[in-house]
C-alpha positions in Angstrom: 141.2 109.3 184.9 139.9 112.4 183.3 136.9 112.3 180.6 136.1 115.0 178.2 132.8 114.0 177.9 130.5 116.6 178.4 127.0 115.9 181.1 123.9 115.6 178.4 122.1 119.1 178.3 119.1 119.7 180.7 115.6 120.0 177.7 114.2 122.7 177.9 110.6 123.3 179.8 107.8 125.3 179.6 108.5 126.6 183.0 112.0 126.1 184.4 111.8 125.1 188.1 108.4 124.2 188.3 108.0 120.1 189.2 105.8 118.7 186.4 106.8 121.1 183.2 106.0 120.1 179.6 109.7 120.0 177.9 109.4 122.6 175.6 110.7 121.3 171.6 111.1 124.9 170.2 111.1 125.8 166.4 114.9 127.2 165.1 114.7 131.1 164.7 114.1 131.1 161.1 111.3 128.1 160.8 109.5 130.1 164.0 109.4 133.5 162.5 108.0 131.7 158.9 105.2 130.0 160.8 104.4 133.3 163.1 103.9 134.8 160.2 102.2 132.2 158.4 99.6 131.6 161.5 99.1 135.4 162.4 98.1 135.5 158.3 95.6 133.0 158.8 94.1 134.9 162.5 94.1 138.1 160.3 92.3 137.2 157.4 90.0 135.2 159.6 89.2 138.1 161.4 89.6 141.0 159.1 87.9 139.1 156.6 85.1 138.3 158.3 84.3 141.2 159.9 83.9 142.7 156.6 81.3 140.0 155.7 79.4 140.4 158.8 79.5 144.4 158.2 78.3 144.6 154.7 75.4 142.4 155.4 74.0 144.2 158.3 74.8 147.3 156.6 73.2 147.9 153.1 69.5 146.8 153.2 69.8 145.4 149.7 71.4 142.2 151.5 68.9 141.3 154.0 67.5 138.4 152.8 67.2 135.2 154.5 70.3 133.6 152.9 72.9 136.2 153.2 71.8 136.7 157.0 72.8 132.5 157.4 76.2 134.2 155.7 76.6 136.8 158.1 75.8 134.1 160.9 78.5 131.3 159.3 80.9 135.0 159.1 80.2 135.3 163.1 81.8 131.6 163.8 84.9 132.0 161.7 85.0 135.4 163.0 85.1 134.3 166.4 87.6 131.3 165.5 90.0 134.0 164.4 90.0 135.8 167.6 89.3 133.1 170.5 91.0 129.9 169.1 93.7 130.9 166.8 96.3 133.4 168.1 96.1 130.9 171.1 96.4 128.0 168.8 99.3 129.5 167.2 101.2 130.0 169.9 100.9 126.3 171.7 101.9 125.3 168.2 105.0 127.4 166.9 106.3 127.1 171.5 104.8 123.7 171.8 103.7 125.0 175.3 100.4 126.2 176.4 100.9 129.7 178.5 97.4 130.1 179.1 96.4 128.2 182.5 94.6 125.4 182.3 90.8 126.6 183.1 91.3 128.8 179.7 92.4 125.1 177.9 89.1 123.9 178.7 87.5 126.7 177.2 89.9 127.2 174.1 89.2 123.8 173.4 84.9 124.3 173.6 85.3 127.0 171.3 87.4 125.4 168.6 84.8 122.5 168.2 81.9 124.7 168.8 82.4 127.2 166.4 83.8 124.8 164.1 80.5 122.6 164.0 78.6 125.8 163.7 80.3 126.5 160.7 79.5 123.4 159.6 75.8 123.2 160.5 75.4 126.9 158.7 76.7 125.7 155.9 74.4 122.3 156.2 71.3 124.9 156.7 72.4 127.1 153.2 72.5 124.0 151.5 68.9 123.7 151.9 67.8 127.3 151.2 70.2 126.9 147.7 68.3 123.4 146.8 65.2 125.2 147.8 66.3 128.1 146.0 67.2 126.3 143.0 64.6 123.8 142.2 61.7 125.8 143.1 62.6 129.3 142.8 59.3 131.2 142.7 57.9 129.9 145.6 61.2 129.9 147.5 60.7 133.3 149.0 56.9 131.9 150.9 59.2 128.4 151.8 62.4 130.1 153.3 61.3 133.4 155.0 63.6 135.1 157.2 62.1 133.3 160.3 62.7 130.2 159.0 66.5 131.6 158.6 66.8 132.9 162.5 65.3 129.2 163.6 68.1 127.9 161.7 70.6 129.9 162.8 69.7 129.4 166.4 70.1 125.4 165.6 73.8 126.3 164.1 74.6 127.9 167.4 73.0 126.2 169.8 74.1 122.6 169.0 77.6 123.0 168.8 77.3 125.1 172.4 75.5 122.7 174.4 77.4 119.5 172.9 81.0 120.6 173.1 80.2 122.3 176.7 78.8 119.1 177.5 81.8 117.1 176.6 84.6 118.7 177.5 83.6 120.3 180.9 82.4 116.8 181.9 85.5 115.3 180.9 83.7 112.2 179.2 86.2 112.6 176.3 88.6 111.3 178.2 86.8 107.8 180.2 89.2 104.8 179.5 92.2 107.4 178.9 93.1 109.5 182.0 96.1 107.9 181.9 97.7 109.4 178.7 95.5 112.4 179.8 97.3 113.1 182.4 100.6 112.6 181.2 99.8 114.9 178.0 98.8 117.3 180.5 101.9 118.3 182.6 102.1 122.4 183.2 102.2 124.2 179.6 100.2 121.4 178.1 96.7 121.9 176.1 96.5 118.4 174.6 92.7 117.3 174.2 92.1 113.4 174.1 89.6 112.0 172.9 88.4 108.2 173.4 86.9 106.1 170.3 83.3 106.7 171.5 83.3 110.1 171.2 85.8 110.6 167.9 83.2 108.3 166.3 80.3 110.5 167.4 82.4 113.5 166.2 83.4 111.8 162.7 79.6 111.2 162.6 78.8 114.1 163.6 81.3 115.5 160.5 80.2 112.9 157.6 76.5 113.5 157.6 76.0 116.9 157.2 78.8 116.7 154.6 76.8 113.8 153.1 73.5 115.9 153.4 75.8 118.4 151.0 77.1 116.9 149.0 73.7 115.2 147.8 72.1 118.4 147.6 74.5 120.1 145.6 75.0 117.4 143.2 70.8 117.6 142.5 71.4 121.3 142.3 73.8 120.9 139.7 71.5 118.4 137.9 68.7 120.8 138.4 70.8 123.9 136.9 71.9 121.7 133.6 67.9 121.0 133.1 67.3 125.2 133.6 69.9 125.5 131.6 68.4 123.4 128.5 65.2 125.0 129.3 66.5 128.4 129.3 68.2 127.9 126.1 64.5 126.5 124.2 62.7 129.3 125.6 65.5 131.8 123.9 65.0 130.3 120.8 61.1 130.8 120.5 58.9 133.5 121.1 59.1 133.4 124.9 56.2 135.2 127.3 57.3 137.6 130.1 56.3 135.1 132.9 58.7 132.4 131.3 61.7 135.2 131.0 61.1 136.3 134.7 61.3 132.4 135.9 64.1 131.6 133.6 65.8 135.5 135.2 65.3 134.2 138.7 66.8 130.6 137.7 70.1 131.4 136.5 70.3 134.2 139.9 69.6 131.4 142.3 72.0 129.0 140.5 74.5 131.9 140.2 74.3 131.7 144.3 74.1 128.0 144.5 77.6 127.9 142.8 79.3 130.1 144.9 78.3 128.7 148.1 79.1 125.2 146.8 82.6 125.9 146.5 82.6 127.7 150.4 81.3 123.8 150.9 83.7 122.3 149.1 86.3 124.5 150.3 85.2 123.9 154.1 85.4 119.7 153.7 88.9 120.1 152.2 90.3 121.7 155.0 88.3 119.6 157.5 88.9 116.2 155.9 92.0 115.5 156.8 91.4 116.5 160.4 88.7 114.1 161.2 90.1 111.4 159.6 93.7 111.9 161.4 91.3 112.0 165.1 89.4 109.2 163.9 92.7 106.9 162.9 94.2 108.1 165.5 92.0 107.1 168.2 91.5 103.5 167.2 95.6 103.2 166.5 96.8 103.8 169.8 97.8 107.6 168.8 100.2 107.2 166.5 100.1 110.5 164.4 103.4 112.3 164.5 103.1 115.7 166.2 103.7 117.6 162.8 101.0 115.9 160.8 98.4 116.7 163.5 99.7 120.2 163.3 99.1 120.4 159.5 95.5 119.1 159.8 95.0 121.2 162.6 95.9 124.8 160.3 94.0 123.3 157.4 91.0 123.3 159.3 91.7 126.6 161.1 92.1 128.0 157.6 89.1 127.3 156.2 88.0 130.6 159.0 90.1 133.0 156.7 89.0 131.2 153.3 85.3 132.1 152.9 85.5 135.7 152.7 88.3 135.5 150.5 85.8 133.3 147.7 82.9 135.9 148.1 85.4 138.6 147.1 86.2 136.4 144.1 82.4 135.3 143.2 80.3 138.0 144.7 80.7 141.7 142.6 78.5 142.9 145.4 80.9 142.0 147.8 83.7 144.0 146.1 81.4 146.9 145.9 80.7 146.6 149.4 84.8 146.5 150.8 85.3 149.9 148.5 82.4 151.8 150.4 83.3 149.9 153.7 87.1 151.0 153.1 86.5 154.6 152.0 84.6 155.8 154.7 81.4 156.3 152.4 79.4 153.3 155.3 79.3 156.9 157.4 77.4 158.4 155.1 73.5 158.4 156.0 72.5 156.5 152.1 75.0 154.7 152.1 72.9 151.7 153.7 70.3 152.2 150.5 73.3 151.9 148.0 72.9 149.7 145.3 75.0 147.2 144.8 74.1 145.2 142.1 74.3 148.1 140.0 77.6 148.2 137.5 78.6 151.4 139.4 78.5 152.3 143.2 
C-alpha cells in the first residue's frame, strides 16, 4: 500500500556533513536583508562615528583637556566594539551560526564584555570630573589635571582586560554548567554561559557604577539649580568681575555636565535590559526566548554608535570639528590651532 506522505525535510546546519553541526534557523530573504542592514548601520555608525570623536580630540589643541581626552578614550572602546565585536555579532545573529572557529569565540566574547565595561568605567570616571567640575569649578582644573585623567583611563582599560581575560579563558563562567555548555556549543555555535556566580558579579559589576551615576548626577543637577539661583541674584545687583567669571565658568561646566548625563543615561538604557535578561536568566533555568536575548543584545551594541551621534547634537564644537575633518581643511598646518568655540570656523 502506497503513501503519499512525504519523508520530513533534513534542518538545515551550519556545516552540512560535518558530525556535530549547529542546525542553522535562517531569517526569510526579506527579514535577513532588513536586519543586515539594520546591524551593518549600527557597525558603521559605531565606527565611523567614533573615529571622528577620537580624531577631533587629538587633533585641535583647543580640546585637550582632561575631560574630553576620558571622551576620546570612552570613543576608543565603542570604536573598537564596532570593528571587533559587531560585524561578527551580526552575522551569528541574522545566520544563527558562528563561522569564525572557535579560538576567535573566545576572544570575540573577551572583547564584547571588555570593552563594554570600559565604556562603562569611562563613563563612571567623567561622572566624577563633571561633579568635580560642577560643584567646585575654580579649583577643578588643580583637582583633575590631565594625569589624574590618564590614571583613570588606565583603570577604564585595564579592569575590564584582566577580568574578562580571566573569566572566559579560564572557563570559570561555565563550573556547574558544562553540560548545557557543551551542547550550546556544537560546530557553528558562539553561545557564552554564564553560571549565577558570575552573572551576579557581572550585574554587580553593572549596578554600582550606574548607582555611583546616577547619585552624582542627581547632586549635579541640584548643584546647577543653586548656580542657577545664584547666577540670577548676582545679575540683578551690581556684580564684581570675580563673581561674573565664577558665575561664566558655572554655567560652562554645567553646560558639559548635561551633555554627558544624557551619554549616561543613554548608555544604562541600552544596557538595562541586557543585564537584567542574563541575570533572570541565569537563576530561571535559561528560559529567554532566542529573539528577546537578541534585542537586548543590539540594544547594548547600540549604545557604541549612539554617543557620537548626542555630541553632534549637544556639542557646536563637535559640528565644527566634522566640517574641517570632512573638507580636507585637518591637512592644513593651523588647522590644529582652529578655534572652535568661535561662531565661525
Amino acid at each position: 500500500m502506497s503513501s503519499n506522505s512525504s519523508p520530513p525535510a533534513a534542518p538545515l546546519l551550519c556545516y552540512d556533513n560535518v558530525n556535530g553541526s549547529c542546525v542553522k534557523t535562517p531569517y526569510s530573504p526579506g527579514p535577513r536583508l532588513l536586519l543586515y542592514a539594520l546591524f551593518g548601520l549600527g557597525a558603521l555608525l559605531a565606527v565611523l562615528g567614533n573615529l571622528l570623536v577620537v580624531t577631533a580630540i587629538l587633533h585641535f589643541r583647543q580640546l585637550h583637556s582632561p575631560t574630553n581626552f576620558l571622551v576620546a578614550s570612552l570613543a576608543c572602546a565603542d570604536f573598537l566594539v564596532g570593528v571587533t565585536v559587531m560585524p561578527f555579532s551580526m552575522v551569528r545573529s541574522v545566520e544563527s551560526c558562528w563561522y569564525f572557529g572557535r579560538s576567535f569565540c573566545t576572544f570575540h566574547t573577551c572583547c564584547d564584555v571588555a570593552f563594554c565595561y570600559s565604556s562603562l568605567f569611562h563613563l563612571c570616571f567623567i561622572s566624577i570630573d563633571r561633579y568635580i567640575a560642577v560643584t567646585d569649578p575654580l579649583a577643578y582644573p588643580a583637582k583633575f589635571t590631565v594625569s589624574v585623567s590618564g590614571i583613570c583611563i588606565g583603570l577604564s582599560w585595564a579592569l575590564p582586560l584582566v577580568y574578562s581575560g580571566a573569566v572566559f579563558y579560564t572557563g570559570v563562567n561555565e563550573d556547574g554548567l558544562e553540560d548545557l555548555a557543551s551542547a550550546l556549543n556544537c560546530v557553528g555555535g558562539c553561545q557564552v554561559v554564564v553560571n549565577q556566580n558570575w552573572v551576579l558579579i557581572d550585574f554587580l559589576s553593572f549596578f554600582i557604577p550606574s548607582l555611583v551615576m546616577v547619585i552624582l548626577y542627581g547632586n549635579i543637577f541640584l548643584v546647577a539649580r543653586q548656580q542657577a539661583k545664584m547666577i540670577e541674584n548676582i545679575s540683578n545687583k551690581e556684580e564684581s568681575s570675580s563673581e561674573s567669571y565664577k558665575a561664566r565658568v558655572a554655567k560652562r561646566e554645567r553646560k558639559a555636565a548635561k551633555t554627558l548625563g544624557i551619554t549616561v543615561v543613554a548608555f544604562m538604557i541600552s544596557w538595562l535590559p541586557y543585564s537584567i535578561d542574563s541575570l533572570v536568566d541565569a537563576f530561571m533555568g535559561f528560559i529567554t526566548p532566542a529573539y528577546i536575548y537578541e534585542i537586548c543584545v543590539w540594544c547594548a551594541y547600540y549604545n557604541s554608535a549612539m554617543n557620537p551621534l548626542i555630541y553632534a547634537l549637544f556639542y557646536p564644537w563637535f559640528k565644527k570639528a566634522i566640517k574641517v575633518i570632512v573638507s580636507g581643511q585637518v591637512f592644513k598646518n593651523s588647522s590644529a590651532t582652529m578655534n572652535l568655540f568661535s561662531d565661525q570656523i
